[in-house]
mmCIF file of the N, C-alpha and C atoms, coordinates in Angstrom:
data_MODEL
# 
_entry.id   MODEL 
# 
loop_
_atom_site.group_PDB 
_atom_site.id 
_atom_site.type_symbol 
_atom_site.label_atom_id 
_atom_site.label_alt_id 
_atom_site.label_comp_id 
_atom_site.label_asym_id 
_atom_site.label_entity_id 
_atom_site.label_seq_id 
_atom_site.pdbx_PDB_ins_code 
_atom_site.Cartn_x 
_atom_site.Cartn_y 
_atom_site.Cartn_z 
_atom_site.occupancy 
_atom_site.B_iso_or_equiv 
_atom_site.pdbx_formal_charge 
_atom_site.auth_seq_id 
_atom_site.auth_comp_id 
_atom_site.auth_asym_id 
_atom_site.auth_atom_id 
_atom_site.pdbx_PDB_model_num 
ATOM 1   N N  . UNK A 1 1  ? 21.688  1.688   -7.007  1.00 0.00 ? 1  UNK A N  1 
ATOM 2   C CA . UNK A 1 1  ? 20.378  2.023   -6.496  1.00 0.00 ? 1  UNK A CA 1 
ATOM 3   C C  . UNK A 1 1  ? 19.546  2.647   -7.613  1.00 0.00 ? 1  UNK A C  1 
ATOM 4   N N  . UNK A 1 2  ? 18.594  2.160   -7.801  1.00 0.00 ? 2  UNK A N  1 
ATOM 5   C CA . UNK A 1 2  ? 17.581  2.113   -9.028  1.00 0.00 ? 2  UNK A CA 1 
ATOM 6   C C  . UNK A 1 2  ? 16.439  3.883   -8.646  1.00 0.00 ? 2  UNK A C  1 
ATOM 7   N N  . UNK A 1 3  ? 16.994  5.076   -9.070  1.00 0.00 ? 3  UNK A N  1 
ATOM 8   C CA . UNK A 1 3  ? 15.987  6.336   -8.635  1.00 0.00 ? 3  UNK A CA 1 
ATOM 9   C C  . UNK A 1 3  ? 14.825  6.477   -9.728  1.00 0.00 ? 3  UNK A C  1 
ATOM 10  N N  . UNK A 1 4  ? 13.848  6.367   -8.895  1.00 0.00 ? 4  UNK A N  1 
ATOM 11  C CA . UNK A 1 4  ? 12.593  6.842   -10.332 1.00 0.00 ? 4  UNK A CA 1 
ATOM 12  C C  . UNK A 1 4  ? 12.032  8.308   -9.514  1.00 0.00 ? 4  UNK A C  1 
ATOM 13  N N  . UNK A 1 5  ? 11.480  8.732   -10.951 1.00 0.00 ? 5  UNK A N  1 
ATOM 14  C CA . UNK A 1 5  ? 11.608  9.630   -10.931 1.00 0.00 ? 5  UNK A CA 1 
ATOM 15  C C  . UNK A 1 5  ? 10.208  9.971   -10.387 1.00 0.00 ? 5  UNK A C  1 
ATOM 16  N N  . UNK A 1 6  ? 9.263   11.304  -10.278 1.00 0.00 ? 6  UNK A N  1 
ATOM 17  C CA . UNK A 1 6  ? 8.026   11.468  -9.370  1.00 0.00 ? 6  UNK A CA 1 
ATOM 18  C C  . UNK A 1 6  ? 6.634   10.527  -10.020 1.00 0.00 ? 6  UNK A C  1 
ATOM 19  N N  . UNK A 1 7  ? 6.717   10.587  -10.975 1.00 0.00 ? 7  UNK A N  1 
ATOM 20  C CA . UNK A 1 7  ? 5.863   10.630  -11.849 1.00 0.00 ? 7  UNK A CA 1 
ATOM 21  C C  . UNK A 1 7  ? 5.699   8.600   -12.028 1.00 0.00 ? 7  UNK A C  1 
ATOM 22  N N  . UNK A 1 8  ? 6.784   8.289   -12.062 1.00 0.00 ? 8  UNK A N  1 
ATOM 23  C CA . UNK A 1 8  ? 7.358   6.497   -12.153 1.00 0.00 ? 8  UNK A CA 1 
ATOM 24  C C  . UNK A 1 8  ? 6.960   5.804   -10.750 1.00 0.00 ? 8  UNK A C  1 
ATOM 25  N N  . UNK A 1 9  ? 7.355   7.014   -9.235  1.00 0.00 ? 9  UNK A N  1 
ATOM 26  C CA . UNK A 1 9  ? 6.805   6.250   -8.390  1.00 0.00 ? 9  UNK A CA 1 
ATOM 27  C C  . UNK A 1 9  ? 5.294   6.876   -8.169  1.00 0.00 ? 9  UNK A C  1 
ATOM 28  N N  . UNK A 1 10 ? 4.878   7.675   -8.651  1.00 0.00 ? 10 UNK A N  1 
ATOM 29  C CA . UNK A 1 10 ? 3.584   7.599   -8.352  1.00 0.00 ? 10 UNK A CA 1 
ATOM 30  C C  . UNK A 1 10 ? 2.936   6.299   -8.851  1.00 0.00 ? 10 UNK A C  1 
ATOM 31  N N  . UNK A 1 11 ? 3.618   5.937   -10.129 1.00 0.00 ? 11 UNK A N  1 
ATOM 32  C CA . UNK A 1 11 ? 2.837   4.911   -10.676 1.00 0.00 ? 11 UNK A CA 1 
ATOM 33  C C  . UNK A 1 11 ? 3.155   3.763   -10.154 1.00 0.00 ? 11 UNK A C  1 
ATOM 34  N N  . UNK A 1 12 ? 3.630   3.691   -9.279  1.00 0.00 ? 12 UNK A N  1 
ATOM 35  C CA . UNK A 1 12 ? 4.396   1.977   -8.608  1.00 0.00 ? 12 UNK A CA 1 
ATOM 36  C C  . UNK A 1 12 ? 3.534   1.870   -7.504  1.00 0.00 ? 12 UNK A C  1 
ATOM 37  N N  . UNK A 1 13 ? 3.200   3.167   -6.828  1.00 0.00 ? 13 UNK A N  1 
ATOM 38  C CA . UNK A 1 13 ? 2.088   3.829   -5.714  1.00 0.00 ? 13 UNK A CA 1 
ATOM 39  C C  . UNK A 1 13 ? 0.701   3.010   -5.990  1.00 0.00 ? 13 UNK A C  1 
ATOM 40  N N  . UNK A 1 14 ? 0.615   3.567   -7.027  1.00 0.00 ? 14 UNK A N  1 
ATOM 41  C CA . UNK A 1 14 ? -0.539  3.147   -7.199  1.00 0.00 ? 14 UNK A CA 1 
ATOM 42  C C  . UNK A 1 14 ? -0.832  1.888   -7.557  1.00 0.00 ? 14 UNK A C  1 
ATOM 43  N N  . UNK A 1 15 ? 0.112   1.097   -8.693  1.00 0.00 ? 15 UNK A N  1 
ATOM 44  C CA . UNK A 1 15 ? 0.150   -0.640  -8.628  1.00 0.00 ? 15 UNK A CA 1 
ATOM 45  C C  . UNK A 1 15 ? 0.247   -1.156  -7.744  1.00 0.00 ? 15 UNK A C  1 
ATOM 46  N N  . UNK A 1 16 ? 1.366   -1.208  -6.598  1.00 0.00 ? 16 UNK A N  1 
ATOM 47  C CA . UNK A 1 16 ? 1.084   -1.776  -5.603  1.00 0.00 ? 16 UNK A CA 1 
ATOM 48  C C  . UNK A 1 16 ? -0.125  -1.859  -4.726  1.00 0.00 ? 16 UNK A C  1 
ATOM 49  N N  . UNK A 1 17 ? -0.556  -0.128  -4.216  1.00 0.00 ? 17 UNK A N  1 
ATOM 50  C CA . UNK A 1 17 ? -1.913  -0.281  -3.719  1.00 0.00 ? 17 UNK A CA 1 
ATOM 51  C C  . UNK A 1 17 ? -2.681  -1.342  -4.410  1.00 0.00 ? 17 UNK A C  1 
ATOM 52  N N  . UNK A 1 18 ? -3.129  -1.147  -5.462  1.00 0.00 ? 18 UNK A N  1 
ATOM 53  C CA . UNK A 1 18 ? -3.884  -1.916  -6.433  1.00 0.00 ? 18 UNK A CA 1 
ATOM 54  C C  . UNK A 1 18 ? -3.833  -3.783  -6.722  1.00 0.00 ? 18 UNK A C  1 
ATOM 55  N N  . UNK A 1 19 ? -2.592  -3.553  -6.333  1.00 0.00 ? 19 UNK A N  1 
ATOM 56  C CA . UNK A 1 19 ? -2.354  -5.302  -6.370  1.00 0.00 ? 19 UNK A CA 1 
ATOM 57  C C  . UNK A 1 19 ? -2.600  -5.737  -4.568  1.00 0.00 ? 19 UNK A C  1 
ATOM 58  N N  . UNK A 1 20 ? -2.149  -4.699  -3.704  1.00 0.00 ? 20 UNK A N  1 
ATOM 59  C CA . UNK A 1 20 ? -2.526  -5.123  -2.735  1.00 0.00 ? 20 UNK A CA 1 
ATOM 60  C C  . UNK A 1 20 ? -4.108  -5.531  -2.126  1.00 0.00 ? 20 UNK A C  1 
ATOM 61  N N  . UNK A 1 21 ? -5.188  -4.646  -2.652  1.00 0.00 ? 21 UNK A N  1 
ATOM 62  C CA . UNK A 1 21 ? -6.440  -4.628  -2.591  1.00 0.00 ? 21 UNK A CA 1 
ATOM 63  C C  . UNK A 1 21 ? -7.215  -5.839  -2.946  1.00 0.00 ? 21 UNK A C  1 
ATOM 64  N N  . UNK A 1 22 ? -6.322  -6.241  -4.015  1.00 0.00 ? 22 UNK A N  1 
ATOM 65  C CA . UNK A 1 22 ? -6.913  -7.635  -5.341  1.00 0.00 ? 22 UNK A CA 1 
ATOM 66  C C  . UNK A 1 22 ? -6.536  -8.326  -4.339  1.00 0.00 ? 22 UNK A C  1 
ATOM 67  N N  . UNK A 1 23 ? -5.789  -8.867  -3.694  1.00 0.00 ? 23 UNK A N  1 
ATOM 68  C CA . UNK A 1 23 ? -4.877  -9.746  -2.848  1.00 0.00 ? 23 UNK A CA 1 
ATOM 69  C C  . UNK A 1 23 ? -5.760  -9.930  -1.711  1.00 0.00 ? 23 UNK A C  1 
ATOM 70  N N  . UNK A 1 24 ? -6.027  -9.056  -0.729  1.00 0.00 ? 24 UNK A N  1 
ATOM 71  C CA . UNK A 1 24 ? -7.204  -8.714  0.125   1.00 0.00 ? 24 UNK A CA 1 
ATOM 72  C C  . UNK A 1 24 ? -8.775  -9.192  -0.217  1.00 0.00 ? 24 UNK A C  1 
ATOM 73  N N  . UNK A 1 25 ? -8.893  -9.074  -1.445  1.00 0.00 ? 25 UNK A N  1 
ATOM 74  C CA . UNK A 1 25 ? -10.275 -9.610  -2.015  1.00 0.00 ? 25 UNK A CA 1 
ATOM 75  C C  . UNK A 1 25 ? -10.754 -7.776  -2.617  1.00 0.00 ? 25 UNK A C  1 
ATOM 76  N N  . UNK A 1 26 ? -11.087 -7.239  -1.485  1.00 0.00 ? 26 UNK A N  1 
ATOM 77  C CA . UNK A 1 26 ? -11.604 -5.898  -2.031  1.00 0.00 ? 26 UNK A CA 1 
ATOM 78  C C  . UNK A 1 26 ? -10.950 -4.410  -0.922  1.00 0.00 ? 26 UNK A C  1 
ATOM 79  N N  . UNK A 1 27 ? -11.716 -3.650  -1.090  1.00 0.00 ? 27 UNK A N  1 
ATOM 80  C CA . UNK A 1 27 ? -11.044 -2.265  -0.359  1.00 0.00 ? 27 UNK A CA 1 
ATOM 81  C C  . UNK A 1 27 ? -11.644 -2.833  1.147   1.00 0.00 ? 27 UNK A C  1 
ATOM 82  N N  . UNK A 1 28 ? -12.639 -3.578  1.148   1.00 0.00 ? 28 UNK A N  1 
ATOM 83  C CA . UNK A 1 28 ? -13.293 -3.250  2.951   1.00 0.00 ? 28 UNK A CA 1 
ATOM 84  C C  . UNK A 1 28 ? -12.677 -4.399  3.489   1.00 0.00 ? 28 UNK A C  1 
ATOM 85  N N  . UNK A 1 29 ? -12.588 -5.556  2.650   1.00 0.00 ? 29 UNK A N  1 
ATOM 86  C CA . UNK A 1 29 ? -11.450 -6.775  3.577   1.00 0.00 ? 29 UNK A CA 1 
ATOM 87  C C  . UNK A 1 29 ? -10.272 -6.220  4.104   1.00 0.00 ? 29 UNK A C  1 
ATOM 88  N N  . UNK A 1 30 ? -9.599  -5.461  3.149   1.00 0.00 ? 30 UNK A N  1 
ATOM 89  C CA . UNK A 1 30 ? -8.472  -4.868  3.193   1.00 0.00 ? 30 UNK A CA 1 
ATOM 90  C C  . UNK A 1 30 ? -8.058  -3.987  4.412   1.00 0.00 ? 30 UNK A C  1 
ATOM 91  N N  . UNK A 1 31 ? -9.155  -3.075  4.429   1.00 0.00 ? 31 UNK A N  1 
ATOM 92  C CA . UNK A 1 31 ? -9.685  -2.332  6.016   1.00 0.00 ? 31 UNK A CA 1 
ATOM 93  C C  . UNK A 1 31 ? -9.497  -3.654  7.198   1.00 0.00 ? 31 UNK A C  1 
ATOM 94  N N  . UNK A 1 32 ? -10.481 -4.610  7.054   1.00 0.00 ? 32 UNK A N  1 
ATOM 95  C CA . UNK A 1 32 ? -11.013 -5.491  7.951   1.00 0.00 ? 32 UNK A CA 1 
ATOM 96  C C  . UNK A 1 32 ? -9.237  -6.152  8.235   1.00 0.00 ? 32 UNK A C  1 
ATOM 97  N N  . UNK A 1 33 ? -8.768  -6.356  7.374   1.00 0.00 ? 33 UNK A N  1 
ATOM 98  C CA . UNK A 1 33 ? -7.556  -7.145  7.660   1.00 0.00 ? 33 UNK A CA 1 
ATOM 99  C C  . UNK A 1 33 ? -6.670  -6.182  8.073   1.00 0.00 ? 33 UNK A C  1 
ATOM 100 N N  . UNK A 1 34 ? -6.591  -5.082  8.040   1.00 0.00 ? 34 UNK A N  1 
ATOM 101 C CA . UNK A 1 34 ? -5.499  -4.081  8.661   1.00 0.00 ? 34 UNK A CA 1 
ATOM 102 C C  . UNK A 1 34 ? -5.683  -3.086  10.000  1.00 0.00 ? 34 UNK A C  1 
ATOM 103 N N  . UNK A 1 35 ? -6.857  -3.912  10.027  1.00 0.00 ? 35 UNK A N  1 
ATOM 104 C CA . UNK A 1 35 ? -7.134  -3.347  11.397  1.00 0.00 ? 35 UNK A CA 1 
ATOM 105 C C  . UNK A 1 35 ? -7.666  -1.294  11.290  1.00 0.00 ? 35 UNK A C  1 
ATOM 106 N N  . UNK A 1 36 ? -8.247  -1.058  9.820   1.00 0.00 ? 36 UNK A N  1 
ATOM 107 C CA . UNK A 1 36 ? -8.966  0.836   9.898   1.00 0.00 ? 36 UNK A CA 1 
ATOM 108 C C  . UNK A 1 36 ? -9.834  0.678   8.927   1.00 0.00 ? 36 UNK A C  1 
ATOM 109 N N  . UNK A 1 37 ? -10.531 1.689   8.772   1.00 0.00 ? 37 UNK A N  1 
ATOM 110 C CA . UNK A 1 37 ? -11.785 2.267   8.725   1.00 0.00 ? 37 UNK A CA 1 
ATOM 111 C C  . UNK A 1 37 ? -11.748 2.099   7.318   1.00 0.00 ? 37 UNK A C  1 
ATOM 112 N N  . UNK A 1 38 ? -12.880 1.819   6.757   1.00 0.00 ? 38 UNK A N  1 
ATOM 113 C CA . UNK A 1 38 ? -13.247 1.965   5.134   1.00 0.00 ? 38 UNK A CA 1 
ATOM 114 C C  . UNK A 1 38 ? -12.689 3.568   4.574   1.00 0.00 ? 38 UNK A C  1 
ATOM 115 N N  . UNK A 1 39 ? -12.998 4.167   5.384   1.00 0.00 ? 39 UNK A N  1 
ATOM 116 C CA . UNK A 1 39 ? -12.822 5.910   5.098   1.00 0.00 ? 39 UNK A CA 1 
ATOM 117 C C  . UNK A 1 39 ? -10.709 5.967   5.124   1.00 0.00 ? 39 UNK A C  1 
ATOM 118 N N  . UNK A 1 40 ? -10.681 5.309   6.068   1.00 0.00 ? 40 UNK A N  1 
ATOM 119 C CA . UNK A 1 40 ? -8.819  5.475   5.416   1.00 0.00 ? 40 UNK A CA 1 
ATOM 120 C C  . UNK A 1 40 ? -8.631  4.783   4.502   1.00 0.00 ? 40 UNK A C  1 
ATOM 121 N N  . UNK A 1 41 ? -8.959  3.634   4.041   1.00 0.00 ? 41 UNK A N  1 
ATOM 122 C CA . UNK A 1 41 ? -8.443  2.732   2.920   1.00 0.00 ? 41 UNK A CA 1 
ATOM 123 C C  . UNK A 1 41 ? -8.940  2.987   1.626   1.00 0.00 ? 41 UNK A C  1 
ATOM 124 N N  . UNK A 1 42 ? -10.004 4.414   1.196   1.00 0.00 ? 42 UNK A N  1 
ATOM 125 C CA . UNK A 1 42 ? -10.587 5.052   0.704   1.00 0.00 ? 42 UNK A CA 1 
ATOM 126 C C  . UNK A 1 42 ? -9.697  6.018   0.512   1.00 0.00 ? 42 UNK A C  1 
ATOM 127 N N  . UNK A 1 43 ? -9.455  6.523   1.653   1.00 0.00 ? 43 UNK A N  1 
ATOM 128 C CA . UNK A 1 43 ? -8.378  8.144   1.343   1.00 0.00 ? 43 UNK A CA 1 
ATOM 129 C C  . UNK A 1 43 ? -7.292  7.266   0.869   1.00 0.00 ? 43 UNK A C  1 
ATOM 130 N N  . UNK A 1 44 ? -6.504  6.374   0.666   1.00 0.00 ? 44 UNK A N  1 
ATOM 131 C CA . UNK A 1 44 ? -5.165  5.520   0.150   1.00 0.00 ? 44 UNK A CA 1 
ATOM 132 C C  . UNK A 1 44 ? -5.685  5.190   -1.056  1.00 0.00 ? 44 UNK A C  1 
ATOM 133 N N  . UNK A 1 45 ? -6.589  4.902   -1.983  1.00 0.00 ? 45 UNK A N  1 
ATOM 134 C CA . UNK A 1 45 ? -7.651  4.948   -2.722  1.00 0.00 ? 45 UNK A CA 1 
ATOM 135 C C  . UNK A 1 45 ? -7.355  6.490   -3.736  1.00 0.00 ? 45 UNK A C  1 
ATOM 136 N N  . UNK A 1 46 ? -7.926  7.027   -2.946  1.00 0.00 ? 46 UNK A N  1 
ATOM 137 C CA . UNK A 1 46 ? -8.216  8.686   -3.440  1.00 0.00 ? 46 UNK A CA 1 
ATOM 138 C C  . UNK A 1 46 ? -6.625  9.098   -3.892  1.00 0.00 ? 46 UNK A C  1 
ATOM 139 N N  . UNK A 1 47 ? -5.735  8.809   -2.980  1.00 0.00 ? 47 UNK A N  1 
ATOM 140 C CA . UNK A 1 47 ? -4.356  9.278   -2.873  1.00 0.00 ? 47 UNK A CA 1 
ATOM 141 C C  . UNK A 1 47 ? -3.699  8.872   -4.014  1.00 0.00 ? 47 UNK A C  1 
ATOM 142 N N  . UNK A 1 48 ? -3.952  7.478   -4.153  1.00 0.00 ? 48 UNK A N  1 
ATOM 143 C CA . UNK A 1 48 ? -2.927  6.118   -4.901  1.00 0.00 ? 48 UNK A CA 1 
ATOM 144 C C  . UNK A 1 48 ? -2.021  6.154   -4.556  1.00 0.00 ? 48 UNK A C  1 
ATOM 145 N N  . UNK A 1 49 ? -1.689  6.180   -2.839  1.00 0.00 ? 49 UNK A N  1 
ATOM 146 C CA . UNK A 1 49 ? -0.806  5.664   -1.887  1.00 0.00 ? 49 UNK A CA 1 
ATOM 147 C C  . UNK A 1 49 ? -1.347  5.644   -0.504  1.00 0.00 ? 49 UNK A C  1 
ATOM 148 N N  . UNK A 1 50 ? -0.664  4.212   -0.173  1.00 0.00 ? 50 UNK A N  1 
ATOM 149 C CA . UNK A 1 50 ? -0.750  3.589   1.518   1.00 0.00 ? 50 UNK A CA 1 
ATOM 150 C C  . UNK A 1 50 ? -0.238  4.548   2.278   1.00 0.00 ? 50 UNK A C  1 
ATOM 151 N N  . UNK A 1 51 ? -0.343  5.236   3.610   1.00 0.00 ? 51 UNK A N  1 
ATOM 152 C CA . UNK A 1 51 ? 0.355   6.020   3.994   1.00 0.00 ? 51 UNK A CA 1 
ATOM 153 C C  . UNK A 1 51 ? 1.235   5.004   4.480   1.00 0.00 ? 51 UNK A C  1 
ATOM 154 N N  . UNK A 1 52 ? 2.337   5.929   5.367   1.00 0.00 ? 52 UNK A N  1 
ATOM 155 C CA . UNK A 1 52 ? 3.437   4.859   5.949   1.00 0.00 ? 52 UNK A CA 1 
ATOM 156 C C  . UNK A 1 52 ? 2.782   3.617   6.720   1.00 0.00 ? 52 UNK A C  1 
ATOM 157 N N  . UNK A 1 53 ? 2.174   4.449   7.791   1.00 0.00 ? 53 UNK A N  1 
ATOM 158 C CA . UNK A 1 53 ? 1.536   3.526   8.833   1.00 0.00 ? 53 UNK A CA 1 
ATOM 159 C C  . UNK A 1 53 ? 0.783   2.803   8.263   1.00 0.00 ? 53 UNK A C  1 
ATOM 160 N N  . UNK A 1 54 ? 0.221   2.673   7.625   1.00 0.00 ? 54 UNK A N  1 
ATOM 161 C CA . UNK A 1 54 ? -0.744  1.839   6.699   1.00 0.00 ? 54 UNK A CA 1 
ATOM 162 C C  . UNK A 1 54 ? 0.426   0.346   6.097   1.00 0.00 ? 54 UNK A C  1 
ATOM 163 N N  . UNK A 1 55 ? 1.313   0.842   5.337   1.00 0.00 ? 55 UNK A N  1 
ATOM 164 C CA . UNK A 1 55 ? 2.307   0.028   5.118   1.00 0.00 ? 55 UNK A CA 1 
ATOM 165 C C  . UNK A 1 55 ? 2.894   -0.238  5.971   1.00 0.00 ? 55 UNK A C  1 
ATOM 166 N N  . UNK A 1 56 ? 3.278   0.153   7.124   1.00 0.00 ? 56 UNK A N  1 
ATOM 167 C CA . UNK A 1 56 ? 3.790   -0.788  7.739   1.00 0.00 ? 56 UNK A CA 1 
ATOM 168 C C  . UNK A 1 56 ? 2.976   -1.988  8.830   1.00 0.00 ? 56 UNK A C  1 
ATOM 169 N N  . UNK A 1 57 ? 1.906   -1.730  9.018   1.00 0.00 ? 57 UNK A N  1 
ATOM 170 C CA . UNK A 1 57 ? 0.874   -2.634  9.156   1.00 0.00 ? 57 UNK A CA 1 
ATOM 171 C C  . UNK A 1 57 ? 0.404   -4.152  7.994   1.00 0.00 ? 57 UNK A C  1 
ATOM 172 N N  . UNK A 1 58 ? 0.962   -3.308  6.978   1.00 0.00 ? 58 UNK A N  1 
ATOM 173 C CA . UNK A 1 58 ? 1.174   -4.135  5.683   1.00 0.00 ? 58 UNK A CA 1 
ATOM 174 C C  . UNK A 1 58 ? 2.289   -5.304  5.909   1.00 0.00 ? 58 UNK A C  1 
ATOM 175 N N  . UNK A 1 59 ? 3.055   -4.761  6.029   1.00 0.00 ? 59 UNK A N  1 
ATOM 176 C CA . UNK A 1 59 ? 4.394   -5.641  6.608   1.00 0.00 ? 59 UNK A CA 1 
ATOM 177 C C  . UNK A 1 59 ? 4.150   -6.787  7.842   1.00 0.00 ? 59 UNK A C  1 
ATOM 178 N N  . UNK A 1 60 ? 3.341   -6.033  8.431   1.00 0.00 ? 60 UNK A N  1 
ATOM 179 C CA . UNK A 1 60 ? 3.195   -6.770  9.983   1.00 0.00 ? 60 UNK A CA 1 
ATOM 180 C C  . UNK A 1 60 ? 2.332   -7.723  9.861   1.00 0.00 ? 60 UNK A C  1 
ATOM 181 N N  . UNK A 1 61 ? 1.318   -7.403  8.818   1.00 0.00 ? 61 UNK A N  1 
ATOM 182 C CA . UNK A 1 61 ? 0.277   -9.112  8.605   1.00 0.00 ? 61 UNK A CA 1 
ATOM 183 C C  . UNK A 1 61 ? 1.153   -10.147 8.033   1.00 0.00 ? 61 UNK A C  1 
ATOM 184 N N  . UNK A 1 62 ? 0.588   -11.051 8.718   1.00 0.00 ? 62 UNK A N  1 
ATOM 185 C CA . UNK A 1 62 ? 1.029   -12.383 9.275   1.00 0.00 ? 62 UNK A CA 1 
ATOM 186 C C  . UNK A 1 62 ? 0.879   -13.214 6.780   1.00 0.00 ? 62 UNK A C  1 
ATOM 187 N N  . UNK A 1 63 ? -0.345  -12.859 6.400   1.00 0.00 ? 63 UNK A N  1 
ATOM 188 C CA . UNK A 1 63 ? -0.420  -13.079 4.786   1.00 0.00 ? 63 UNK A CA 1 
ATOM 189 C C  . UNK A 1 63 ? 0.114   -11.844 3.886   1.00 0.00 ? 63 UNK A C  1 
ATOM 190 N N  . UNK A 1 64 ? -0.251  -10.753 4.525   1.00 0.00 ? 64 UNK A N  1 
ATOM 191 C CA . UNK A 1 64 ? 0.233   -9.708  3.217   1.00 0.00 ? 64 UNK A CA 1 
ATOM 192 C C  . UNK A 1 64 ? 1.433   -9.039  3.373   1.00 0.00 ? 64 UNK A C  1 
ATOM 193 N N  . UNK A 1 65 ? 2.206   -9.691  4.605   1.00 0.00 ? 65 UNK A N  1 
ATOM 194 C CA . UNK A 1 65 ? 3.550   -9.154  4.814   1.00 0.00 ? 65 UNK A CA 1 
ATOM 195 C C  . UNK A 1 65 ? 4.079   -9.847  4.392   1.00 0.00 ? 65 UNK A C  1 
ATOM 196 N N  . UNK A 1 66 ? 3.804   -11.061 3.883   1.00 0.00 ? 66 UNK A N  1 
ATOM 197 C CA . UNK A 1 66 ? 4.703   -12.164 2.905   1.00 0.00 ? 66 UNK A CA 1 
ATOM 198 C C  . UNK A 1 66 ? 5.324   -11.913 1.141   1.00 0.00 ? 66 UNK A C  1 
ATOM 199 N N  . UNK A 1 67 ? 4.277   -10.593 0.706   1.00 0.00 ? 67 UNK A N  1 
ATOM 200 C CA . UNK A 1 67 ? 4.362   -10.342 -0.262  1.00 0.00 ? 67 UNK A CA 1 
ATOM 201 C C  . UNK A 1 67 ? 4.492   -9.072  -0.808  1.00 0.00 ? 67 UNK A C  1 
ATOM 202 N N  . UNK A 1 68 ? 4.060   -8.063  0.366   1.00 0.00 ? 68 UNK A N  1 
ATOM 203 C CA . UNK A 1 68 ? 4.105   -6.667  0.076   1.00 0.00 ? 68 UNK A CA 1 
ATOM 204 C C  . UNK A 1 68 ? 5.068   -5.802  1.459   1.00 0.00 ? 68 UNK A C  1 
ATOM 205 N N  . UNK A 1 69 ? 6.356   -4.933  0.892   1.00 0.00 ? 69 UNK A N  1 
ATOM 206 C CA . UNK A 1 69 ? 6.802   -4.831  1.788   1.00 0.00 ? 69 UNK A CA 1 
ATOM 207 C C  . UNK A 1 69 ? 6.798   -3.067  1.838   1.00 0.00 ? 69 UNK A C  1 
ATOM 208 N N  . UNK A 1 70 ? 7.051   -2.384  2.854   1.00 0.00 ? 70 UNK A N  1 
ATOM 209 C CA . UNK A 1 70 ? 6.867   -1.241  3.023   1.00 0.00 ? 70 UNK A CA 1 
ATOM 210 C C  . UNK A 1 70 ? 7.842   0.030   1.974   1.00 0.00 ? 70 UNK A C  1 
ATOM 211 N N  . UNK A 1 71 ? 9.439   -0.702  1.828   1.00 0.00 ? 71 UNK A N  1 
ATOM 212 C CA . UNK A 1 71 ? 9.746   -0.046  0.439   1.00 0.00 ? 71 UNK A CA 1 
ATOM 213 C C  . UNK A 1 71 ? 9.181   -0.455  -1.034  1.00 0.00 ? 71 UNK A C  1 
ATOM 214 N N  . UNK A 1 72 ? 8.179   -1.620  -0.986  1.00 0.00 ? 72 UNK A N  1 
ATOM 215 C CA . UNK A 1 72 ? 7.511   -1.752  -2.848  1.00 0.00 ? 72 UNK A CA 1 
ATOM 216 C C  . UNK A 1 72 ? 6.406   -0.956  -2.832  1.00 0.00 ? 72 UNK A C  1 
ATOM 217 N N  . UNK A 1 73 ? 5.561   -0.684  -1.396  1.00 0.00 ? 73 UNK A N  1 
ATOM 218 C CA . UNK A 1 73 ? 4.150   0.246   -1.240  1.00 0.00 ? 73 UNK A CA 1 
ATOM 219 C C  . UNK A 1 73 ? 5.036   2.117   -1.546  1.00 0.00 ? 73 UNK A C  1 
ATOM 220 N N  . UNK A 1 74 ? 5.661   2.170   -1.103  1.00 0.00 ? 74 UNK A N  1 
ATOM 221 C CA . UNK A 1 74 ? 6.137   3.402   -0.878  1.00 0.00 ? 74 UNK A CA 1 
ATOM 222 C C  . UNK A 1 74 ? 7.596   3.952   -1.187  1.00 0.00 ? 74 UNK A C  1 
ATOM 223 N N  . UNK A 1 75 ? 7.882   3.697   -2.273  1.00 0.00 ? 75 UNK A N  1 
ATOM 224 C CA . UNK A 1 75 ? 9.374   3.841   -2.611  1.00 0.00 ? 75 UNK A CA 1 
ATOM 225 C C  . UNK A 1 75 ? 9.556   4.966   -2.522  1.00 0.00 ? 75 UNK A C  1 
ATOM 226 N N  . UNK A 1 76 ? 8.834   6.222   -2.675  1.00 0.00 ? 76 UNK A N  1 
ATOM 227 C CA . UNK A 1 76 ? 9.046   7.591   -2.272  1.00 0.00 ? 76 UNK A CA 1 
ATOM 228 C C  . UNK A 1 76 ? 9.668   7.602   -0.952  1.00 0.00 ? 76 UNK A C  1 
ATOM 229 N N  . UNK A 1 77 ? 9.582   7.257   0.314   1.00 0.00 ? 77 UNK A N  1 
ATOM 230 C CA . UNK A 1 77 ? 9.967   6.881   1.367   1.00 0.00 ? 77 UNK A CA 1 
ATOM 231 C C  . UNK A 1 77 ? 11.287  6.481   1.289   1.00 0.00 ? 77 UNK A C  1 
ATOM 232 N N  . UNK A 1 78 ? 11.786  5.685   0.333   1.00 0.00 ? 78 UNK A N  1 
ATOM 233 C CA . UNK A 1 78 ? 13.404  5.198   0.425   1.00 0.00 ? 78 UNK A CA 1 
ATOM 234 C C  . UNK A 1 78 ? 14.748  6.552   -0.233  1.00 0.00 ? 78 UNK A C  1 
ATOM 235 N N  . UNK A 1 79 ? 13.857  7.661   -0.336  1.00 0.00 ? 79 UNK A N  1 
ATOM 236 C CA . UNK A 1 79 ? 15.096  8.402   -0.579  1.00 0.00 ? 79 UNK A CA 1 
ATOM 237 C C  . UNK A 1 79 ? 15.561  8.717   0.605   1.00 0.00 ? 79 UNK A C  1 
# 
């Protein structure tokens, strides 16, 4: 089992967000396709992390659950 350390998954946090957004087209599709508010997908933004629920909504779309899964958004979560 592969442990990174705080600083390694912040930065995976934030690529993924980031690749997920590009994928979406922009931050408000991204909203539009996950079913919340510009203002949460903003605070995930601000954060440079999806919250859980956010990811796992991630998982549950039918296109971006094909490619992004709730331990690559949030590996902090898998300890």
């Amino acid at each position: 089992m592969l442990v990174l350390t705080k600083v390694e998954c912040e930065r995976v946090m934030k690529k993924q967000l980031s690749a997920l957004i590009s994928m979406a087209g922009d931050a408000n599709h991204l909203g539009k396709m996950l079913s919340v508010s510009n203002a949460i997908v903003n605070g995930w933004i601000g954060r440079g992390r999806i919250s859980k629920q956010g990811g796992i909504r991630v998982e549950e779309h039918p296109r971006l659950g094909q490619k992004f899964k709730l331990n690559d958004l949030r590996p902090d979560l898998n300890e």
